[in-house]
C-alpha positions as CSV (number, residue, x, y, z in Angstrom):
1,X,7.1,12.7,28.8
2,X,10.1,13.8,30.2
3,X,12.1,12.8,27.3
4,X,10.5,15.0,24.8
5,X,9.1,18.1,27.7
6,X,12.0,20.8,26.3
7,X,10.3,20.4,22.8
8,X,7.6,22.7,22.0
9,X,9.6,25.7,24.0
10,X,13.0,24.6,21.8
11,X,13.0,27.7,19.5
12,X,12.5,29.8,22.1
13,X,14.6,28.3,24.7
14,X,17.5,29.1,22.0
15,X,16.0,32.7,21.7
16,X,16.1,33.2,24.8
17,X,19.8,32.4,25.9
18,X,21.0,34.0,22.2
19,X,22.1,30.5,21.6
20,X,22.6,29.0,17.9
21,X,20.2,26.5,16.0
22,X,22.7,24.1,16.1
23,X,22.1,23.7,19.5
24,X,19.0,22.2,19.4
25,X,20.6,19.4,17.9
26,X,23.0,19.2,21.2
27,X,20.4,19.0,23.6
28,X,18.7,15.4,22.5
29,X,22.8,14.5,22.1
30,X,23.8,14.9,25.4
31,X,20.2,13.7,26.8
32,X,20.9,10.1,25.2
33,X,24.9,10.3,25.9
34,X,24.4,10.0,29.1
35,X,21.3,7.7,29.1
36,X,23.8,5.7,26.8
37,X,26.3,5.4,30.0
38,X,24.5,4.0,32.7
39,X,22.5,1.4,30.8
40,X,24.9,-1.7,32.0
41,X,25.0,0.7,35.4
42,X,21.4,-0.2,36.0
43,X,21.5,-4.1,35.5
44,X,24.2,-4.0,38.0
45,X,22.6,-1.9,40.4
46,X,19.2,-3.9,40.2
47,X,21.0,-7.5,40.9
48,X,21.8,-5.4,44.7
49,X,19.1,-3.6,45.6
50,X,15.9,-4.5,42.8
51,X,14.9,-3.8,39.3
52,X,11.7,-1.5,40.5
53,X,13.9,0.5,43.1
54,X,16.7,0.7,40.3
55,X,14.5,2.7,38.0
56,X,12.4,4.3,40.6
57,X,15.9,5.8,41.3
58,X,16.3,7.2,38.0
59,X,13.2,8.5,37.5
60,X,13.8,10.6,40.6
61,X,16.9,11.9,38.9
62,X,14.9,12.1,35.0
63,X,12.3,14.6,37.3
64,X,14.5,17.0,39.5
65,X,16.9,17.7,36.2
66,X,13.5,18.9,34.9
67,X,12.9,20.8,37.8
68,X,16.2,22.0,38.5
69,X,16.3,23.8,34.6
70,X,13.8,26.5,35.8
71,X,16.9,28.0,37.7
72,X,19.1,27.9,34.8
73,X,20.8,30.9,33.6
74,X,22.4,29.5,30.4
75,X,21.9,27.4,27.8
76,X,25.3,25.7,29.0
77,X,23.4,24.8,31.7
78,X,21.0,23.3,30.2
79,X,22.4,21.2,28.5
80,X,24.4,19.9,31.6
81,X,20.8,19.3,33.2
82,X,19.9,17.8,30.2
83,X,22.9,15.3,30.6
84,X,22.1,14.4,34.7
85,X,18.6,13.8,33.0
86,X,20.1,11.1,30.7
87,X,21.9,9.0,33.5
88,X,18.4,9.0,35.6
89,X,16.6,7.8,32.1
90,X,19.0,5.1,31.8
91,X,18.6,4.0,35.2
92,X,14.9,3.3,34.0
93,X,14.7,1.4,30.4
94,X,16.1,-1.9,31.1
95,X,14.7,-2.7,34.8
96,X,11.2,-1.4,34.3
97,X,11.3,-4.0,31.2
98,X,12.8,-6.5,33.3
99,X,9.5,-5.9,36.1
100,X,7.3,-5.5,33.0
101,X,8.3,-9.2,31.1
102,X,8.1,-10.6,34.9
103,X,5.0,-10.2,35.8
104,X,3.1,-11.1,33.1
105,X,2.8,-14.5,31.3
106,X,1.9,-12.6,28.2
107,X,4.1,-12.8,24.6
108,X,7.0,-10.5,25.0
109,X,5.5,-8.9,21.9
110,X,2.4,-8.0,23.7
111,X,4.4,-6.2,26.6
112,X,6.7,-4.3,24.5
113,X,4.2,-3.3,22.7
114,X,2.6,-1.7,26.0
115,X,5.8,-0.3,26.7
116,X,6.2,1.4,24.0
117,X,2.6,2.7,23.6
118,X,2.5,4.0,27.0
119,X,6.2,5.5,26.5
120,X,4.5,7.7,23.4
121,X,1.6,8.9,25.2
122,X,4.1,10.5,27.2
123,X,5.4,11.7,24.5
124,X,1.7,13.2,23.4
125,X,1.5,14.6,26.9
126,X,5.0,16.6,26.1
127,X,4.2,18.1,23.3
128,X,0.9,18.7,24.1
129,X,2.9,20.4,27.3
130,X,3.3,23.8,24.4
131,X,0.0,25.0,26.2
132,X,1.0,24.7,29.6
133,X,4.1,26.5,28.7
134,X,1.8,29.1,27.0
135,X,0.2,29.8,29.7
136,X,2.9,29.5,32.2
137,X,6.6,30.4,30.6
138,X,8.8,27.2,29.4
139,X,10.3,27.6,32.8
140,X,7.7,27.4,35.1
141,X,6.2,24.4,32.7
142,X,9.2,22.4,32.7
143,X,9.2,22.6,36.3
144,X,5.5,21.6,37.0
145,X,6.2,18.6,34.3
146,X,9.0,17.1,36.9
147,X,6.8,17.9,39.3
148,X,4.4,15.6,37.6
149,X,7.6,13.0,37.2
150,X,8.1,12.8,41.2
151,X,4.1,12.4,41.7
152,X,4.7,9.6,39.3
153,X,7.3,8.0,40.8
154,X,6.1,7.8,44.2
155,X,3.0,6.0,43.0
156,X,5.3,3.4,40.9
157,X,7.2,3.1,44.1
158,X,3.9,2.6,46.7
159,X,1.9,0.7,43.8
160,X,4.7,-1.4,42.6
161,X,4.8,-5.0,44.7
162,X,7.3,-6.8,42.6
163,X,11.1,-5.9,42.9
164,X,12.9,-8.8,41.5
165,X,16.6,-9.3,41.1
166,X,17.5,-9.4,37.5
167,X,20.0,-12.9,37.0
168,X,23.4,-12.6,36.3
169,X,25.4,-13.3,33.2
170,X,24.5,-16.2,32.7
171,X,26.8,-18.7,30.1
172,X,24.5,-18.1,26.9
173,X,24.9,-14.3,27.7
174,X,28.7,-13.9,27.8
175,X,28.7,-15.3,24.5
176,X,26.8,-13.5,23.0
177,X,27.8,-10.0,24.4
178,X,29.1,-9.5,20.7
179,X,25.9,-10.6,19.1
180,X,24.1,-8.0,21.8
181,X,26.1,-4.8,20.5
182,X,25.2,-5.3,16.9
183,X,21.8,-6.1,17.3
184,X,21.7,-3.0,19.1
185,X,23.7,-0.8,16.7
186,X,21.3,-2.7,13.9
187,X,18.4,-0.2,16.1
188,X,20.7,2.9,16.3
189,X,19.4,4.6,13.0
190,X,15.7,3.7,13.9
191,X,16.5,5.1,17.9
192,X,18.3,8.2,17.1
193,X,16.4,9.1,14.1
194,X,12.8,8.4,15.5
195,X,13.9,10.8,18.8
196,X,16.3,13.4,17.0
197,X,12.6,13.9,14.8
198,X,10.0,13.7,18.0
199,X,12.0,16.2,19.8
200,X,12.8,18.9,16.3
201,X,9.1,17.9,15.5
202,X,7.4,21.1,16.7
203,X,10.4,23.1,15.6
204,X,9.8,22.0,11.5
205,X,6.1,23.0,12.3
206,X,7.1,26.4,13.5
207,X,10.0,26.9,10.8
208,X,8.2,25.2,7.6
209,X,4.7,26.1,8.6
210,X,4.6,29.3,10.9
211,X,3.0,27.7,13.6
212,X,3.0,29.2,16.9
213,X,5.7,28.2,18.9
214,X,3.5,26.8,22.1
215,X,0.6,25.5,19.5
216,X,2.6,23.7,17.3
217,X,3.5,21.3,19.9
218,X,0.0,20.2,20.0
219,X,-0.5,20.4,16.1
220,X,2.6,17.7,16.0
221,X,1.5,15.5,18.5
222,X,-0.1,12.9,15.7
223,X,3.5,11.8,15.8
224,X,2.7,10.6,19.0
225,X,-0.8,9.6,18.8
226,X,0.6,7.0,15.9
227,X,3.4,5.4,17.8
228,X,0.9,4.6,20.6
229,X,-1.5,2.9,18.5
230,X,1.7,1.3,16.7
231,X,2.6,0.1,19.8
232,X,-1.0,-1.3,21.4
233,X,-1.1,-3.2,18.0
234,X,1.8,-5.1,18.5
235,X,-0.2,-6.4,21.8
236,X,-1.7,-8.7,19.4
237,X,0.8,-9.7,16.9
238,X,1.4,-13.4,16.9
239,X,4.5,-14.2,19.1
240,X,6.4,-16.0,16.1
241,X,6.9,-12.5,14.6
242,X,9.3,-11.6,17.5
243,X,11.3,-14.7,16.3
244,X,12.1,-13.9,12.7
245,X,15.2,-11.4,12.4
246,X,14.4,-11.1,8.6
247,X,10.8,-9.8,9.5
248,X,12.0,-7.3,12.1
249,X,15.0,-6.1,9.6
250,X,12.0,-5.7,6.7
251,X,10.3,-3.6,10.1
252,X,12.8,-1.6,10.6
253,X,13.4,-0.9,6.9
254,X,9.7,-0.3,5.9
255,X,9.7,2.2,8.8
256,X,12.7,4.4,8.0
257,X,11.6,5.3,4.5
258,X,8.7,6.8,6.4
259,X,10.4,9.7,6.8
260,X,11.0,11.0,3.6
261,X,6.5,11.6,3.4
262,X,7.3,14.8,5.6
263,X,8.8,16.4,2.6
264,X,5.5,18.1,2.1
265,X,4.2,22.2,1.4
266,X,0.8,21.2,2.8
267,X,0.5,21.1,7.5
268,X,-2.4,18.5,7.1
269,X,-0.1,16.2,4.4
270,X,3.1,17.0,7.3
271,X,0.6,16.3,9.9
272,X,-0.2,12.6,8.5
273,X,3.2,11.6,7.5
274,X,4.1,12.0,11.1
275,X,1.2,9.9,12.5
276,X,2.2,7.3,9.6
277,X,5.9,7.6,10.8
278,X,4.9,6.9,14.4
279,X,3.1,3.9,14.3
280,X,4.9,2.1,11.6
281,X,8.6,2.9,14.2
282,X,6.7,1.8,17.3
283,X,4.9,-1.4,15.9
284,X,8.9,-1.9,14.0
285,X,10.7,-1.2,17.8
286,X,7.7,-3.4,19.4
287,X,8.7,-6.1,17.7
288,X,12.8,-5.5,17.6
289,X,12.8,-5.2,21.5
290,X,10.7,-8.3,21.8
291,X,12.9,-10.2,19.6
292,X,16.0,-9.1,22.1
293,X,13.6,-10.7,25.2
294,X,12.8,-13.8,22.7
295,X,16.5,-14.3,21.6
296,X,18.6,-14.1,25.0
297,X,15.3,-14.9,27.3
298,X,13.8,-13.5,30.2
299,X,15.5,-14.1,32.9
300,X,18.7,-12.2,30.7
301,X,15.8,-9.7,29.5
302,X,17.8,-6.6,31.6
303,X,21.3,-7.3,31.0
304,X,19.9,-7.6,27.2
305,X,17.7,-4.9,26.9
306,X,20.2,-3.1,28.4
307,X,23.4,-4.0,26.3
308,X,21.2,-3.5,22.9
309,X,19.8,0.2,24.3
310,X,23.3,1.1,25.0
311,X,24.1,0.6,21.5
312,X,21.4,1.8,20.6
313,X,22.2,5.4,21.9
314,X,25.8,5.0,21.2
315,X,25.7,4.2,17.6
316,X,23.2,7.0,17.1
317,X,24.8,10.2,19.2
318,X,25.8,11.5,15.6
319,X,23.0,11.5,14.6
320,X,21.2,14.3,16.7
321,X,23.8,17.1,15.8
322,X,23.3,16.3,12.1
323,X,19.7,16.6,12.0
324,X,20.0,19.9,14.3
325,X,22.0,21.2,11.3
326,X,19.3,20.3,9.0
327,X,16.6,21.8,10.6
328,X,16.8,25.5,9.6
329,X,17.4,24.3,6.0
330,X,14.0,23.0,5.6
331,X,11.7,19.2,5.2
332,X,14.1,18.2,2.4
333,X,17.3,18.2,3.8
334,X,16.0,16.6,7.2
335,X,13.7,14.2,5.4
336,X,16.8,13.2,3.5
337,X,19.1,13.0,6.9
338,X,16.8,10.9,8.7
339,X,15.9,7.8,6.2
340,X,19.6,7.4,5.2
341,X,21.2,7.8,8.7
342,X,18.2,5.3,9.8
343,X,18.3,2.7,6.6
344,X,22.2,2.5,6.8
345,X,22.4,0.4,10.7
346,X,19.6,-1.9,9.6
347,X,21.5,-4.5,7.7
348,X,23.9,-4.8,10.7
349,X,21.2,-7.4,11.7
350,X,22.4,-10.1,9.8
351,X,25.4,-10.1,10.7
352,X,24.5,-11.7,13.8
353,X,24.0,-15.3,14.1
354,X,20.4,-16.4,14.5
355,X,19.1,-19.0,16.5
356,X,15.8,-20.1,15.5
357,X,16.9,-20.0,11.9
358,X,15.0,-17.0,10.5
């Protein structure tokens, strides 16, 4: 949720400091920079003190960022809130995995797919969040949402047994560190464009369709409500799909074309592309994060998930200020940005070496 909370109030937040459009595309950039820069922090900071401490850590920091941009007086500030935000979320991604894949004998399919389902009805929750900032000012909204973070987090910390230490680098991962980073750069295009179009998502409703600017959150929030299901349906995909590098490439492929079905004049056509969109990227991203756990194993599953989110975010950052530029020239020209920025990483895949032989 707290990736996605600023959303619904973007136009106005830019009203309201006099800041430019492009701007919005600066926001989501320097959100993933700096979740992008503690990524390898958090493995290293989990093998001292705990994989569930580690992230409850940076969810602590995800929340008071959140709360701390009620106070701000400029969209400067902001954005530096929005940064601090990033290094809490990467604190999180890779040792709440590591916990997840640890506690469970189920297929690393089927707990990816959880994570990522319960990660987008978060994201429904934001964007649904356009009402409560109706009703209470974006400020005020923002703030009661990282309220809602720290409530959160103390329950992960009091209801949360297991606090495992994630292994080190072990001989298998050192050598393939390099195989790591372009896996992960083979999910930038997917990452960044699937985020850089969650978070504009209400702004192309209020721009393209007049929607009001604290409804259209709620309009948009198919997106959402189709990643989730994309994501509880990987729960039962057969294990051996997390194997095959040439089905998740075909995944990853089938998914960015989704993108260009926004390009529509009609809400309830715009309104189904995004749904479609959402569950064919979560059920792809299901599958490629279970394929990291699969490949490098397990016990590696943090330093993994970790190296390949890194990249992830890295590879990507250029891609948020790009579609901020397209947004105010309409569902073409960002349909257009996000399936070729997305198709163009994919291939990067095979230039790893695979293991099982897929």
């Amino acid at each position: 949720m707290q990736w996605y909370v600023l959303a619904p109030a973007m136009l106005q937040i830019l009203s309201e400091y006099g800041a430019p459009s492009w701007l919005s595309g600066v926001l989501p950039l320097v959100f993933i920079a700096g979740a992008a820069s503690t990524q390898l922090v958090s493995v290293a900071l989990s093998a001292r003190i705990g994989a569930r401490n580690t992230f409850v850590i940076g969810l602590a920091i995800l929340s008071l960022s959140d709360i701390m941009i009620y106070f701000a007086s400029s969209a400067w500030e902001a954005v530096m809130l929005r940064f601090i935000a990033g290094l809490g979320t990467g604190l999180f991604f890779a040792p709440a995995g590591f916990v997840l894949v640890n506690i469970s004998d189920s297929s690393s399919a089927s707990l990816m797919g959880l994570y990522n389902a319960t990660f987008n009805l978060g994201g429904l929750a934001a964007l649904a969040w356009g009402v409560v900032d109706g009703l209470l000012g974006w400020r005020l909204g923002t703030l009661v949402a990282g309220l809602l973070g720290i409530v959160m987090d103390v329950a992960s910390a009091t209801v949360i047994k297991f606090n495992g230490r994630p292994a080190g680098a072990g001989p298998r991962a050192r050598s393939s560190w390099t195989d790591l980073l372009i896996v992960g750069a083979a999910g930038a295009g997917s990452f960044g464009t699937s985020y850089a179009f969650g978070f504009l998502l209400p702004s192309m409703a209020q721009l393209s369709f007049g929607a009001s600017p604290f409804g259209s959150g709620s309009l948009t929030l198919l997106m959402f409500a189709g990643a989730a299901l994309g994501g509880f349906l990987a729960v039962w995909v057969p294990a051996s799909w997390a194997r095959s590098r040439r089905l998740v490439s075909i995944l990853l492929a089938v998914s960015s074309i989704s993108y260009l079905m926004i390009y529509s004049r009609s809400f309830v056509f715009f309104l189904a592309a995004s749904f479609i969109n959402g569950f064919l990227v979560d059920l792809a991203f299901s599958i490629y994060y279970a394929y990291a756990v699969e490949r490098y194993g397990r016990d590696q599953s943090a330093l993994s998930l970790a190296f390949i989110n890194m990249a992830n975010m890295a590879v990507s950052l250029w891609i948020f200020p790009l579609a901020g530029y397209a947004l105010p020239r309409g569902l073409l020209a960002e349909a257009l940005v996000l399936t070729a920025t997305n198709v163009m990483t994919v291939p990067l895949l095979y230039a790893t070496r695979e293991r099982s032989g897929n």
